[in-house]
N, C-alpha and C positions, 0 to 999 in steps of 0.2 A: 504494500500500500504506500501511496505517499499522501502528501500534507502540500496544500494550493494553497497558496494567497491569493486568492481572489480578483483580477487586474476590470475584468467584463464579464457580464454575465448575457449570454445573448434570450432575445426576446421571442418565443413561437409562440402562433397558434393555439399549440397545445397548455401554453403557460396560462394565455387568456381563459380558453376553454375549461381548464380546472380551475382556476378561481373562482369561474361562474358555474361548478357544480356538473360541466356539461363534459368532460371526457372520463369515459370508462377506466383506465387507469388512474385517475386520483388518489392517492391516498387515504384511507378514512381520518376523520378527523381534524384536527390542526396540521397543517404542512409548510415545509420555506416550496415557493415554486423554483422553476429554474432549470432546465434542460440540460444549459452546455453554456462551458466557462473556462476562459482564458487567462495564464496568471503565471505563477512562477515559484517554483519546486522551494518550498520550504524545510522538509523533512522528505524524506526517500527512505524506504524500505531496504536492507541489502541487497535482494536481491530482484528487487523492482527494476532497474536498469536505469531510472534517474539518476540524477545529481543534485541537491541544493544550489540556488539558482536559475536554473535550466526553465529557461520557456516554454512552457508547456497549453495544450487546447484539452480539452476534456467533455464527456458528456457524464450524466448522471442522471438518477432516477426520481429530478425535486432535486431540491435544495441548494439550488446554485447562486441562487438570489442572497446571499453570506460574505463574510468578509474571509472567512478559512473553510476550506473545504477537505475530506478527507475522504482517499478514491482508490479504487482498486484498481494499480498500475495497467490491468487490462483495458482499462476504459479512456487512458491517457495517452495522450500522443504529442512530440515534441512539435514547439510551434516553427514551419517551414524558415526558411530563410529568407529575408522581406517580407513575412506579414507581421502587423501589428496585433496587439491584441484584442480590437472590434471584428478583427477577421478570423482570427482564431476562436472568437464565443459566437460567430455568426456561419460557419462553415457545417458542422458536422452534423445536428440535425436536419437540415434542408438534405446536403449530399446523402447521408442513410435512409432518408424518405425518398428520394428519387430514385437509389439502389434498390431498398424494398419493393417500390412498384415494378421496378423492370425487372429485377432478379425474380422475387418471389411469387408476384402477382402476376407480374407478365410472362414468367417462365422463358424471358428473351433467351436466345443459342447466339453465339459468334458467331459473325457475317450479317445475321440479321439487321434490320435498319428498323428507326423508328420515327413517322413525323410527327413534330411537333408543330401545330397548328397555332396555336396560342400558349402567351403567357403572361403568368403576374403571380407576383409574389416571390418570396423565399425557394419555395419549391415549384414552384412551376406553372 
């Protein structure tokens, strides 16, 4: 596991939607919301593969909307070289939502194409 300081916390859909009661995975109860968060390796696990320091983007299950966060090195991912941290709290839910639908829902194969006719928003 490591320990995030917190730098952005990015905004979805699904963050509004659970506030207002209205997405199926919510939490019961009291929750922080919060998807996916960008920030900078505070504690590292040994054998997490972090550093203290280290730039890092993250998703989560809730709770990113925090000022410390603590995450299971599998869900962390170092942040590219040239992005900031709006980019890094703003990348991984849209990208896993659009992967979901083409990998999972769309069952897309290589080679295949897909047209996109329209767009807006985060994902699409």
């Amino acid at each position: 596991a490591v320990q995030i300081e917190v730098h952005r916390s990015g905004l979805n859909f699904a963050d509004v939607f659970a506030c207002e009661g209205l997405y199926s995975a919510t939490p019961t109860g009291k929750f922080t919301p919060g998807l996916e968060v960008a920030g900078k390796i505070i504690h590292a696990g040994k054998s997490s593969g972090f550093e203290v320091g280290q730039k890092v983007m993250a998703v989560t299950r809730f709770g990113g909307y925090s000022s410390h966060l603590i995450c299971d090195a599998k869900y962390v991912k170092p942040l590219p070289e040239g992005w900031g941290y709006d980019e890094g709290a703003s990348f991984l839910v849209t990208a896993l939502t659009a992967w979901y639908g083409l990998k999972e829902l769309g069952n897309i194969k290589e080679g295949q194409c897909v047209l996109i006719h329209s767009c807006m928003g985060g994902v699409g």
